[in-house]
C-alpha positions as CSV (number, residue, x, y, z in Angstrom):
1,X,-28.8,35.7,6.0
2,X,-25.7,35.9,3.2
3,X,-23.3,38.2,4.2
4,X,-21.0,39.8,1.6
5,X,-17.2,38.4,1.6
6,X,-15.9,41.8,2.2
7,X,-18.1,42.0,5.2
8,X,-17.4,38.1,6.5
9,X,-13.1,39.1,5.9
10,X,-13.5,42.2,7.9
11,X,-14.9,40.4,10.7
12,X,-12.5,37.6,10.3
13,X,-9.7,40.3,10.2
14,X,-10.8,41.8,13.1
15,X,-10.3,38.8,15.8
16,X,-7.1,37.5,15.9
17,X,-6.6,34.1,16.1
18,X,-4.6,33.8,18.9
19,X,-6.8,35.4,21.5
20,X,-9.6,33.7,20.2
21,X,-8.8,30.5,20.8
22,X,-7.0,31.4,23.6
23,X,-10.0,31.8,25.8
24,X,-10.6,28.1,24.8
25,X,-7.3,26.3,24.5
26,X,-4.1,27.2,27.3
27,X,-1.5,28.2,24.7
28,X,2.4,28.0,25.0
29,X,4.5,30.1,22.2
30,X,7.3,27.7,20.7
31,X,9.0,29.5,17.6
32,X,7.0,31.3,15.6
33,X,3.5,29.4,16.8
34,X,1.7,29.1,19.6
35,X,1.0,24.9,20.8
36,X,-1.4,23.5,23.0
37,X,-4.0,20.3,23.9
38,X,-6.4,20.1,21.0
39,X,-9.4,20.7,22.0
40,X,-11.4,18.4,19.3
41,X,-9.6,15.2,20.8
42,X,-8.2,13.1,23.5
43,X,-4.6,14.0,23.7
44,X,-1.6,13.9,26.2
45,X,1.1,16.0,23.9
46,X,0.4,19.2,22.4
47,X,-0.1,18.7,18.7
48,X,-2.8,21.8,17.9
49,X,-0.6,24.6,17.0
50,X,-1.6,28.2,16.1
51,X,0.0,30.0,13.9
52,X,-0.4,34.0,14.3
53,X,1.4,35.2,11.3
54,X,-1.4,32.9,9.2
55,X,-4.0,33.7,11.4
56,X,-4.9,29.3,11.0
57,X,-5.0,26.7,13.5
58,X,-3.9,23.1,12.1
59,X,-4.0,19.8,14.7
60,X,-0.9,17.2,13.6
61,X,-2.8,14.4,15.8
62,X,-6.6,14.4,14.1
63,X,-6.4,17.0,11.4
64,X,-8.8,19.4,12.5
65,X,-7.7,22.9,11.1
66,X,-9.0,26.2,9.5
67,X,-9.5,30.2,10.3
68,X,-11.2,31.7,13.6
69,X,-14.4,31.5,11.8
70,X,-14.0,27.8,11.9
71,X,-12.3,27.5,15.2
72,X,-15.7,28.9,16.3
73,X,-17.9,26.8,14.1
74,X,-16.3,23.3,15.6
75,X,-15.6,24.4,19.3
76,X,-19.3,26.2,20.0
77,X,-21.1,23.8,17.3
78,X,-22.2,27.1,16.1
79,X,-23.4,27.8,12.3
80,X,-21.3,29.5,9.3
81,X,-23.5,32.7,10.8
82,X,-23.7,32.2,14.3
83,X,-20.2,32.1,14.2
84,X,-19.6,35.4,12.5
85,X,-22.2,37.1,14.5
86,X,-20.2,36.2,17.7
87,X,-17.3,37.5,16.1
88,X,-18.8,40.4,15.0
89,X,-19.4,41.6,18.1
90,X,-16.7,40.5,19.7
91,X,-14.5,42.4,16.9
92,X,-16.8,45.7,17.0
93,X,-18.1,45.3,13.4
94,X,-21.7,46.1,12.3
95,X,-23.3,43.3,10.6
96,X,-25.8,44.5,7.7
97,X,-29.7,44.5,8.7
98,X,-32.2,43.1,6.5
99,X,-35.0,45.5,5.6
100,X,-38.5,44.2,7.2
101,X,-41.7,44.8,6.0
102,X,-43.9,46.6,8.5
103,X,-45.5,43.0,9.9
104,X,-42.1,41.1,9.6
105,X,-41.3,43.6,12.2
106,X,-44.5,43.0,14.2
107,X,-43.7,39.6,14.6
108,X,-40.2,39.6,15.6
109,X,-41.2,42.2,18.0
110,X,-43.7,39.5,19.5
111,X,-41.3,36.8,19.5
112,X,-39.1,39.1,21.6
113,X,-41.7,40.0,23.6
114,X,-42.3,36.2,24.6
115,X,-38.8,35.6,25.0
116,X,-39.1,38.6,27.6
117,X,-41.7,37.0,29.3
118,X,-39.8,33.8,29.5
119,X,-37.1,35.0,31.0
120,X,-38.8,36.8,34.1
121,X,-40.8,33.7,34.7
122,X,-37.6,31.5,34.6
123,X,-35.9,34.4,37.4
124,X,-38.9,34.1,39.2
125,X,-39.6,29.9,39.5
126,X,-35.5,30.4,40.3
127,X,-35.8,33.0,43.1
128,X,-39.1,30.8,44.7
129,X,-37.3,27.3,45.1
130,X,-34.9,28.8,46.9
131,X,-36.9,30.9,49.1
132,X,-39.1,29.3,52.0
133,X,-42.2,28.8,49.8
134,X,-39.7,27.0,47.7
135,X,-39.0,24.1,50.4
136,X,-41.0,21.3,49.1
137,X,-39.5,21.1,45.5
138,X,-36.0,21.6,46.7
139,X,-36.6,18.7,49.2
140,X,-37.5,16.4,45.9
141,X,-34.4,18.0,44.3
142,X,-32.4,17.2,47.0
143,X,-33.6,13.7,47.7
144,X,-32.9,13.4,44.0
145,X,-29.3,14.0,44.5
146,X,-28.3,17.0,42.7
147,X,-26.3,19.3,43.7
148,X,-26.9,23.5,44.1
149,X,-24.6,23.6,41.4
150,X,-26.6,21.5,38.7
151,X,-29.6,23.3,40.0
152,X,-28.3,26.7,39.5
153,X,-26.2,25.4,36.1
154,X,-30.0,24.2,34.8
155,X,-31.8,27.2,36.0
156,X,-33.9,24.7,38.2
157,X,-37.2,26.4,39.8
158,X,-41.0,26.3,41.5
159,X,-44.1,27.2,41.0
160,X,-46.3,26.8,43.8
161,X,-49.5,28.9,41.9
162,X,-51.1,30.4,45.1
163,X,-53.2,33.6,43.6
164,X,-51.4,33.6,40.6
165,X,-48.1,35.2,41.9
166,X,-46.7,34.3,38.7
167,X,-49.2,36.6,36.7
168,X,-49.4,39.7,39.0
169,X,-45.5,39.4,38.8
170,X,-45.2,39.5,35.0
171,X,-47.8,42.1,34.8
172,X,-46.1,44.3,37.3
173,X,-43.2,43.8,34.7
174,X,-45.1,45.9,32.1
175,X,-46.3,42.9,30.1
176,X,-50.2,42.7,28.5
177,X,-52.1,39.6,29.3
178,X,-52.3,38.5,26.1
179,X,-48.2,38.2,25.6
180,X,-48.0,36.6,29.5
181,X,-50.9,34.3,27.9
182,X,-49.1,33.4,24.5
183,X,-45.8,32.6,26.3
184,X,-47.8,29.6,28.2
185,X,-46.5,30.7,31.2
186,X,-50.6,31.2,32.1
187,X,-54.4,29.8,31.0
188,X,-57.2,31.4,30.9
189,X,-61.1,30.6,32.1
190,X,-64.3,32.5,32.6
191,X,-63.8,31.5,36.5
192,X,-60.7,32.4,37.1
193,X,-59.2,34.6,34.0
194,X,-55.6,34.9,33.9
195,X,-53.8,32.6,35.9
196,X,-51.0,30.4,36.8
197,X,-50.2,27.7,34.4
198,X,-48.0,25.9,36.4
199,X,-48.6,25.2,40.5
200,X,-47.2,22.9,43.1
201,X,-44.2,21.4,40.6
202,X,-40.5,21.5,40.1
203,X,-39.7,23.6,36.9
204,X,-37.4,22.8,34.1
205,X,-36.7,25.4,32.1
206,X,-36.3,24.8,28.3
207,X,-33.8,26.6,26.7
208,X,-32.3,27.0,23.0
209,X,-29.1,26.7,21.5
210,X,-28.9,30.2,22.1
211,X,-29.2,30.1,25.8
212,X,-33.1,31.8,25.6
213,X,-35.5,30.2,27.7
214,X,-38.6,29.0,25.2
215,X,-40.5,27.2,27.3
216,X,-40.9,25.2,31.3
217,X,-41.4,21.5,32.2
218,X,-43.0,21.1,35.2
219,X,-43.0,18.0,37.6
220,X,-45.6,16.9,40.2
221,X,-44.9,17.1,43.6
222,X,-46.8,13.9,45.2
223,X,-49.4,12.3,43.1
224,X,-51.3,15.2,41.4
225,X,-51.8,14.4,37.5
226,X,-50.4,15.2,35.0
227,X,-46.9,14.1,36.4
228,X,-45.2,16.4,34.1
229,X,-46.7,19.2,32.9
230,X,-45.2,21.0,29.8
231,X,-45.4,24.7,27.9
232,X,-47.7,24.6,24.7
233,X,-46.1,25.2,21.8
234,X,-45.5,28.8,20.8
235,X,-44.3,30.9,18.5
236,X,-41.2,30.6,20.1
237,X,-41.4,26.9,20.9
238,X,-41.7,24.4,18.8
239,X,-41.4,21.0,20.7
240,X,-40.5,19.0,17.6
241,X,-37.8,21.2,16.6
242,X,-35.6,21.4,20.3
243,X,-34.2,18.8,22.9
244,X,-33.7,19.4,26.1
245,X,-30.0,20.1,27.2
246,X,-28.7,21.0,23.4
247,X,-27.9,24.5,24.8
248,X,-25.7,22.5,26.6
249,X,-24.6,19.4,25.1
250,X,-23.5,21.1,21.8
251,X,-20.5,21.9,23.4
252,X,-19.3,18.8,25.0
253,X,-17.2,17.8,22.0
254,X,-17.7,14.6,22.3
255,X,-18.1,12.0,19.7
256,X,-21.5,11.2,20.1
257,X,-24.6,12.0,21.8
258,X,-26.9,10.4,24.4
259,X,-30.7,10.4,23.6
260,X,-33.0,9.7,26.6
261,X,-36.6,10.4,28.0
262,X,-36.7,13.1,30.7
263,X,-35.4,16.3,32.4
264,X,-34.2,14.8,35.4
265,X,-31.7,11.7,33.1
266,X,-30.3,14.4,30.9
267,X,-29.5,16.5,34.6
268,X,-28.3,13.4,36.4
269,X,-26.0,12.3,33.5
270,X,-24.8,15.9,32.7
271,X,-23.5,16.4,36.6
272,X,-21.9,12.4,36.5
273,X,-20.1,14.3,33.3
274,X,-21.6,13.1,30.6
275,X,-22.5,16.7,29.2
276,X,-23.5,15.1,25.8
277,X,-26.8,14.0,27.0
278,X,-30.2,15.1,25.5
279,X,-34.0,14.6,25.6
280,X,-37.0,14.9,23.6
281,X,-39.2,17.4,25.0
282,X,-42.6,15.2,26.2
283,X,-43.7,14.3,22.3
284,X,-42.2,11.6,20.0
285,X,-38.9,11.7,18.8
286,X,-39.1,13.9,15.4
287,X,-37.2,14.0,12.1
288,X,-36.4,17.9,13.2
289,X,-34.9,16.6,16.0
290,X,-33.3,14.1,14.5
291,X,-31.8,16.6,11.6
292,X,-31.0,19.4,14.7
293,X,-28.7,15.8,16.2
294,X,-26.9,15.0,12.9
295,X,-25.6,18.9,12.6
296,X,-23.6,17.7,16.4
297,X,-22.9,14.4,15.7
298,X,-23.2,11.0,13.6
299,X,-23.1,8.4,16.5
300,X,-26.1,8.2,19.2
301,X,-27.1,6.7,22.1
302,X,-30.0,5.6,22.7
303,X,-30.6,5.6,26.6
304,X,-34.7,4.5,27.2
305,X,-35.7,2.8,30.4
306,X,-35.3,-0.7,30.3
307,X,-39.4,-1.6,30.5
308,X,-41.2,-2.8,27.4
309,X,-41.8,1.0,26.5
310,X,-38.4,1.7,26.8
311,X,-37.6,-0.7,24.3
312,X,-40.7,0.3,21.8
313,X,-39.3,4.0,21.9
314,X,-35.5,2.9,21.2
315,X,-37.1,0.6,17.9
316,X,-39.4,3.5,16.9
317,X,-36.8,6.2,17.2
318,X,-34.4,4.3,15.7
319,X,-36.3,4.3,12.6
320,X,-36.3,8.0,12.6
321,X,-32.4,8.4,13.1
322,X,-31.9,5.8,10.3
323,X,-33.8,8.1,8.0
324,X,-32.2,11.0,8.5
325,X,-28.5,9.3,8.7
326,X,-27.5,8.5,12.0
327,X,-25.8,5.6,13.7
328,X,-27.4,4.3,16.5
329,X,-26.2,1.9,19.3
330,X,-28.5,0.9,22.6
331,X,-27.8,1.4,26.0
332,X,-28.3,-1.4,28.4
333,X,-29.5,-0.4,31.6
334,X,-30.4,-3.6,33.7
335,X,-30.9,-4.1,36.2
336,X,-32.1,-0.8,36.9
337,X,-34.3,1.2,35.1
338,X,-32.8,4.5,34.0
339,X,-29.9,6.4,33.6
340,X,-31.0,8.3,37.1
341,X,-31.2,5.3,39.2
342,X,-28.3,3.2,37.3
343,X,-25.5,6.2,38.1
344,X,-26.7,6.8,41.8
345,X,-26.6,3.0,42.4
346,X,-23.6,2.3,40.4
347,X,-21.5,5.7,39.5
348,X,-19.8,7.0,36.5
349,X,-17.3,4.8,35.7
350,X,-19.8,1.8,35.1
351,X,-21.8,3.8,33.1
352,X,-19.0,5.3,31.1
353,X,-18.1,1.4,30.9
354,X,-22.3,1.1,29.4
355,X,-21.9,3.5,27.3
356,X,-19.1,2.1,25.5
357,X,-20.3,-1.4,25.9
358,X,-23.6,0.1,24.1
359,X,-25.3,-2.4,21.3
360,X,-25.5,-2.1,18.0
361,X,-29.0,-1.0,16.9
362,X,-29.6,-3.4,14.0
363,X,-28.3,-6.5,16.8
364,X,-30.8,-5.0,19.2
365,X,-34.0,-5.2,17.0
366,X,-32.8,-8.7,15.7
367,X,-32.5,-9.8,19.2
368,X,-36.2,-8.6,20.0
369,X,-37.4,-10.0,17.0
370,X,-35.9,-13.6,17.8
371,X,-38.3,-13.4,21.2
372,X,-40.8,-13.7,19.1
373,X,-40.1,-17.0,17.7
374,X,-39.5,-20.5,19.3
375,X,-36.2,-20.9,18.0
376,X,-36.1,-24.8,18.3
377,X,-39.0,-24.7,15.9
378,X,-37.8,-25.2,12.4
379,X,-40.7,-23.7,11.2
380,X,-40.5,-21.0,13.3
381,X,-37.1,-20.3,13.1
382,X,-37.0,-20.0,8.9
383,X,-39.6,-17.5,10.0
384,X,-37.2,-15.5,11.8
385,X,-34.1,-15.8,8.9
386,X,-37.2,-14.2,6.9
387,X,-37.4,-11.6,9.3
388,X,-33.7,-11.3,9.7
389,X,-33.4,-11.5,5.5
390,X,-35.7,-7.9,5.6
391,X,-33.7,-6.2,8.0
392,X,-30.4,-7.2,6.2
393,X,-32.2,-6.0,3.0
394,X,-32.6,-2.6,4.6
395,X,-28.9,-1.4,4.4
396,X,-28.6,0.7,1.0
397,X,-24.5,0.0,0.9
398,X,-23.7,-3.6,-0.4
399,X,-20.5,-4.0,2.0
400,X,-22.2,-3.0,4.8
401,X,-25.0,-5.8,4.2
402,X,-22.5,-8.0,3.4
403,X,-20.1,-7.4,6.6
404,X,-23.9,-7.8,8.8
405,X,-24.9,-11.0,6.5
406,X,-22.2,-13.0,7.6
407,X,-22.1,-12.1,11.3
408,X,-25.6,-13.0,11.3
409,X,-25.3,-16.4,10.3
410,X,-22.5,-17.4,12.2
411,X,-24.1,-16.0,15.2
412,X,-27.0,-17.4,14.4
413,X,-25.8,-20.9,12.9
414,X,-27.3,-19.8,9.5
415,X,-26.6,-21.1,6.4
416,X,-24.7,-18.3,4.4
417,X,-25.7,-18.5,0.9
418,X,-29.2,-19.4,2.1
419,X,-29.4,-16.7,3.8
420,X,-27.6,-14.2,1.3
421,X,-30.2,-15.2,-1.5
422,X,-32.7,-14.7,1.0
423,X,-32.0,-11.2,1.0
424,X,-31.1,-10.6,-2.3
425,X,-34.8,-11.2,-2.9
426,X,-35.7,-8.2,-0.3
427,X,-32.5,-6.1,-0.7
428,X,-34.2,-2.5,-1.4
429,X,-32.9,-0.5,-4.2
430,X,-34.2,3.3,-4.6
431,X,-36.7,3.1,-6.3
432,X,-39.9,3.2,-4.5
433,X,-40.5,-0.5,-4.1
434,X,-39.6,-0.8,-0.6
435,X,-39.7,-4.4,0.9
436,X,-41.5,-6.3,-1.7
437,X,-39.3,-9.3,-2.8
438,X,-38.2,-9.3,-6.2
439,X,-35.1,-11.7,-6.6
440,X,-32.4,-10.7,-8.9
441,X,-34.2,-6.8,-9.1
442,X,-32.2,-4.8,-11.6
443,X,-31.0,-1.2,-10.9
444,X,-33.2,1.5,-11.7
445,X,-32.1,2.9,-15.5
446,X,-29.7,5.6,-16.0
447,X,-28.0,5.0,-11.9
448,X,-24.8,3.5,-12.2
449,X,-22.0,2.8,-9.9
450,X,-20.0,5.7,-9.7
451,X,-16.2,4.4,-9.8
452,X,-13.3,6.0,-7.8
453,X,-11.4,8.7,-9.4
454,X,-7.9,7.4,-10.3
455,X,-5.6,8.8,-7.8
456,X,-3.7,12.3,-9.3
457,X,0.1,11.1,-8.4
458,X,1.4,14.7,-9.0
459,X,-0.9,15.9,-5.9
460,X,2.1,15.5,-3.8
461,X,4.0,18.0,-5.7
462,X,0.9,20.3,-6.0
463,X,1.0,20.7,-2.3
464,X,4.5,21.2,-1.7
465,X,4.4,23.7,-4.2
466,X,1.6,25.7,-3.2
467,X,3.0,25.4,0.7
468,X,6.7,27.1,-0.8
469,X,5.0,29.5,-2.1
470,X,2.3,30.9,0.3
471,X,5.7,31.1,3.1
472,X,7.7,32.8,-0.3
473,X,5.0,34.6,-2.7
474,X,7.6,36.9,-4.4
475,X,8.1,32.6,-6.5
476,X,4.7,33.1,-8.0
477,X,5.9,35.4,-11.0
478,X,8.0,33.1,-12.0
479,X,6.6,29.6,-11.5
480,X,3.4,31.4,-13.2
481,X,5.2,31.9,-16.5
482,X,5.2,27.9,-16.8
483,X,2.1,26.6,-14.6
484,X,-1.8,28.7,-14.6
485,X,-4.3,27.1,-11.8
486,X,-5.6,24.7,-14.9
487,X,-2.7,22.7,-13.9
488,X,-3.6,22.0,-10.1
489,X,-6.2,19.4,-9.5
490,X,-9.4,20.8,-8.9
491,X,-10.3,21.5,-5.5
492,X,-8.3,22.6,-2.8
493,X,-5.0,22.7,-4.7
494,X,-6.5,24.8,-7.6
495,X,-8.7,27.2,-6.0
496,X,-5.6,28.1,-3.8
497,X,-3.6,28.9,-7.0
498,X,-6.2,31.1,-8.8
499,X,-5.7,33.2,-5.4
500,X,-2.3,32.9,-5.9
501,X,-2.1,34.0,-9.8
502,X,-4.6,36.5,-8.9
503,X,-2.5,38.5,-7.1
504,X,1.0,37.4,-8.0
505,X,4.0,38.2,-6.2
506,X,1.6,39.5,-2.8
507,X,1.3,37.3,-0.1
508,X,-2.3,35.6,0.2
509,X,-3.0,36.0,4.0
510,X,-3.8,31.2,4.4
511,X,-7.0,32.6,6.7
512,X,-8.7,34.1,3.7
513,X,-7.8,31.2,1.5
514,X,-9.6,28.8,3.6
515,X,-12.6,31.0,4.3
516,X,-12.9,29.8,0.6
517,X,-14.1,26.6,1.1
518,X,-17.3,25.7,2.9
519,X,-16.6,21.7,3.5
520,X,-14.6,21.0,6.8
521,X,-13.0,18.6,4.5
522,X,-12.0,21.2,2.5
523,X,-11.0,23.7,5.2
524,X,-8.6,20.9,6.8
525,X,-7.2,20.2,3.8
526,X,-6.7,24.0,3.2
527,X,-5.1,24.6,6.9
528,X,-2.8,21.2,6.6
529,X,-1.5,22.7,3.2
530,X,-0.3,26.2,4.6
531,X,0.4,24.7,8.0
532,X,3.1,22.6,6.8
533,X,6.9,22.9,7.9
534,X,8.8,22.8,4.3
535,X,12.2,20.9,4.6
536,X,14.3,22.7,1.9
537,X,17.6,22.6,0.8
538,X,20.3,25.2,1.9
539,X,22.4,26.1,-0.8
540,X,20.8,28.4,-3.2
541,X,21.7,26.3,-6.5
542,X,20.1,23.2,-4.8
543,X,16.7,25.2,-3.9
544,X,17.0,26.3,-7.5
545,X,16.8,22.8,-8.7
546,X,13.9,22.0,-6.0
547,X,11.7,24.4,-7.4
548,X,12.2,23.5,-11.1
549,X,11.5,19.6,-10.1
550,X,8.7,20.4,-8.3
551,X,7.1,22.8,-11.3
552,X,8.4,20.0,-13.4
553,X,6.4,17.7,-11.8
554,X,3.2,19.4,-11.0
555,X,3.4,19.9,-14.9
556,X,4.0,16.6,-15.8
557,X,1.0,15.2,-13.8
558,X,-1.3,18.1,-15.7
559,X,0.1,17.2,-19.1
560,X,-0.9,13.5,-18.2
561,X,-4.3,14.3,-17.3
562,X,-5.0,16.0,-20.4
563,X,-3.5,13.0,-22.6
564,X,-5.9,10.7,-20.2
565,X,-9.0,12.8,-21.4
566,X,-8.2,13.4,-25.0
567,X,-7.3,9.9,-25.6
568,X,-8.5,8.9,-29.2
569,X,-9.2,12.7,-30.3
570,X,-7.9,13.5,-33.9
571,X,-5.4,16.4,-32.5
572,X,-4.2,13.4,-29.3
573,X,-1.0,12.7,-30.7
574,X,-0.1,16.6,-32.1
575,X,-0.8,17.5,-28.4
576,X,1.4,14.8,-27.3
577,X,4.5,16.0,-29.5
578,X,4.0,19.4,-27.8
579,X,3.3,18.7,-24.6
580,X,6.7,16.5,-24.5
581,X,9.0,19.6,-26.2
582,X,7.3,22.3,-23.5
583,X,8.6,19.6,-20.7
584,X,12.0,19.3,-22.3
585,X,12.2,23.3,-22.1
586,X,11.1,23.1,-18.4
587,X,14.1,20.6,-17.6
588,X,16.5,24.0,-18.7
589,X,14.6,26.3,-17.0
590,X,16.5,28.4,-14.3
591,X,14.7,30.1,-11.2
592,X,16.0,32.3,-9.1
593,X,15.1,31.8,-5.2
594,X,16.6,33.2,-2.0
595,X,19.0,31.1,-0.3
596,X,18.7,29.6,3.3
């Protein structure tokens, strides 16, 4: 939902910085900030400093920075409106409701409903495992290794089905048979009717981002079949668009996440610490799930068993985290089969040690290609530098082919250029043609290289500017009469000056500036500008002469822009002539500034 800027600055207004990320970060006041351990990375001095009269946070060590709003965004992984929606209610504002039709209504009311039922059934599997009836499935969790404390953290439960407890339970809750039978909690048959979905198994529950339980997993105990058991998909859970242990994993900050196959590898590896771990839920890896990853992170894991199938699920789910533009690396496991058995048997430090030790994906699918060939065959082995030519082909970026290109044939004893012209005749291009080998394939018409932007030399000056004049607005009168926001580069530096000009002479609270800009890029950029600790002169006649060099140069750098694009125009060298008399004025221009 869009929320008016009025609305989202209230809310913003109405946390203060400080005790937000207090709850988060330990805080120490030095000077007019607050300083602590950043949060977003490894660190052993405080460099993320608050700053309570800008309502901004701004990390010296990895540039993280921005408002509460984005505090929020990067700590809890949440969305621009997830964010503000905790806010809001932290802050005691009212967030506008959207008007629903009479059936939107209907259906959210379902949908809460099954979340309802959910919930009970998840307090109730909870309540059983840990009651006598409960004994068998906390034996197997036991034996397993975890801990009360993972069991309680993963809302771990049984079922044990006898009469359909489950049902007469819900149904003693208030809820109709046909919402306890769309949450998939229960089946239905002419023998029996309503009953128990789930008997004589461990139960996962599966959870969203938001903490509400969508759906169960349920595991075997002895040899029954199915071994696991899962909800069907509802209109509450879709099994192609979760993972198992996001709720929790969004949060671990870390710079990557691990993708494996079951409940009890992500709960293993979470309570070892690795709290970035995550499964599919019983299907395929999906592209949802694959898009839901790349909003956490860009680097992932892949952590399969180490069988055949293992390996046919890292190669096939590769393929989908390529599409949707994540890096992938593989785990290697061996000699044991899983992340389970591989941290019981050898602890977290050798798997931390795995982990970052973990194979490039691209090497990994070469290296189980190469099985296939005899590679003291030559025959055979040109066969495989075909195959290795396609894969090479596959990278879009021509550096990045390039950089693989030549590690393959070394590591391979590959002739280079043989190879390069190899895959120059399968290199794809996008246009459709996928794989078919056309050497020497032009570019599709109209798609050019675009070419670097030549680097803006006054940009220096910009920002120095802008940072004197957000700690000293009552300067913006007066440098205005000389510069408008035309002459900042556009972006960051530009859009913080039409704030400026807007309202000259008033201060422009930094937080509000950098609510601006919706690219953490951006936002950084924005916090780094208004964070910085101006070094200025003392006397008053030498700030004087800082600010008119600075305006000077901030206006020399626009004035050279505009030459750059008007070059060859009729009026060029009349603007020139101009241009070089207004900066001969600005050399004998005198501004008056406060001394130290």
């Amino acid at each position: 939902m869009y929320y008016p800027d009025e609305i989202v600055e209230q809310v913003r207004a109405s946390n203060d910085i400080v005790d937000v990320v207090g709850q988060y970060v330990k805080l120490k006041k030095q000077g007019a900030n607050y300083f602590g351990l950043c949060p977003f990375h490894n660190e052993k001095s405080p460099s993320f400093s608050v700053s309570p009269s800008k309502q901004i946070f701004y990390c010296f060590g990895c540039g993280a920075g921005g408002n509460v709003i984005t505090f929020l965004m990067k700590y809890e992984n949440y969305s621009f409106q997830e964010a503000l929606k905790a806010l809001a209610e932290r802050g005691g504002v009212a967030l506008p409701q959207m008007e629903y039709s009479a059936q939107m209504r209907a259906q959210i009311e379902r949908r809460n409903q099954l979340f309802a039922v959910n919930k009970e059934a998840a307090t109730y599997y909870y309540h059983l495992l840990r009651s006598p009836r409960g004994a068998a499935g906390m034996r197997y969790l036991t034996e397993r290794k975890l801990t009360p404390q993972t069991m309680s953290h993963f809302g771990l439960g049984y079922a044990d089905g006898s009469n359909s407890d489950l049902v007469r339970y819900l149904r003693g809750k208030g809820f109709a048979d046909d919402v306890i039978l769309e949450s998939g909690v229960a089946a239905h048959d002419e023998k029996r009717g309503l009953h128990d979905k789930f008997w004589n198994r461990v139960i996962y529950p599966i959870m969203d981002v938001e903490n509400r339980v969508i759906g169960f997993g349920g595991r075997v105990m002895g040899d029954g079949k199915p071994k696991y058991l899962n909800s069907p998909e509802t209109p509450i859970f879709d099994k192609g668009r979760n993972l198992y242990g996001l709720n929790f994993a969004r949060r671990s900050r870390k710079n990557q996440f691990i993708l494996c196959e079951g409940y009890m590898d992500v709960i293993s590896m979470h309570q070892a610490g690795f709290t970035q771990a995550v499964a599919s839920l019983g299907t395929s890896f999906t592209t949802g799930q694959a898009q839901i990853l790349k909003r956490y992170a860009k680097d992932i894991i892949l952590s399969y068993d180490s069988d055949e199938a293992g390996v046919k699920a890292a190669l096939r789910n590769n393929q989908v985290l390529r599409q949707a533009g994540l890096r992938a690396r593989v785990l290697n496991l061996k000699p044991h089969k899983d992340p389970d058995e591989f941290i019981k048997a050898e602890g977290a430090e050798a798997f931390q040690q795995r982990l970052d030790e973990a194979e490039n994906v691209f090497f990994f699918e070469l290296r189980q290609a190469e099985k296939r060939y005899h590679m003291q065959d030559p025959s055979e082995k040109t066969d495989f530098c075909r195959e290795a030519a396609r894969m090479l082909g596959q990278f879009p970026d021509e550096m990045e082919r390039e950089n693989y290109l030549r590690t393959v044939a070394q590591q391979y004893f590959i002739d280079e250029e043989a190879l390069r012209r190899m895959v120059g005749a399968y290199a794809q291009v996008e246009d459709g043609l996928g794989d078919i080998p056309i050497p020497d394939r032009p570019a599709p018409a109209g798609r050019t290289a675009k070419s670097a932007p030549d680097a803006d030399v006054s940009l220096p000056s910009q920002r120095y500017l802008l940072t004197w004049l957000a700690d000293e607005p009552e300067l913006i009168p007066q440098v205005a009469r000389y510069l408008t926001p035309a002459d900042f580069s556009e972006g960051v530096c530009r859009i913080a000056a039409e704030r400026f000009w807007a309202s000259p002479g008033t201060a422009s609270e930094p937080a509000q500036i950098i609510g601006l800009f919706t690219e953490e890029a951006e936002q950084q950029e924005a916090a780094a500008l208004f964070h910085a600790e101006l070094t200025l002169p003392n006397g008053r006649e030498e700030r004087e002469k800082a600010l008119r060099d600075i305006v000077y140069a901030v206006k020399k750098g626009s004035v050279e822009r505009e030459e750059k694009a008007e070059a060859g125009s009729p009026d060029a060298l009349k603007n020139i002539i101009r241009n070089k008399k207004s900066l001969e004025n600005l050399r004998k221009v005198h501004f008056s500034v406060r001394g130290a």
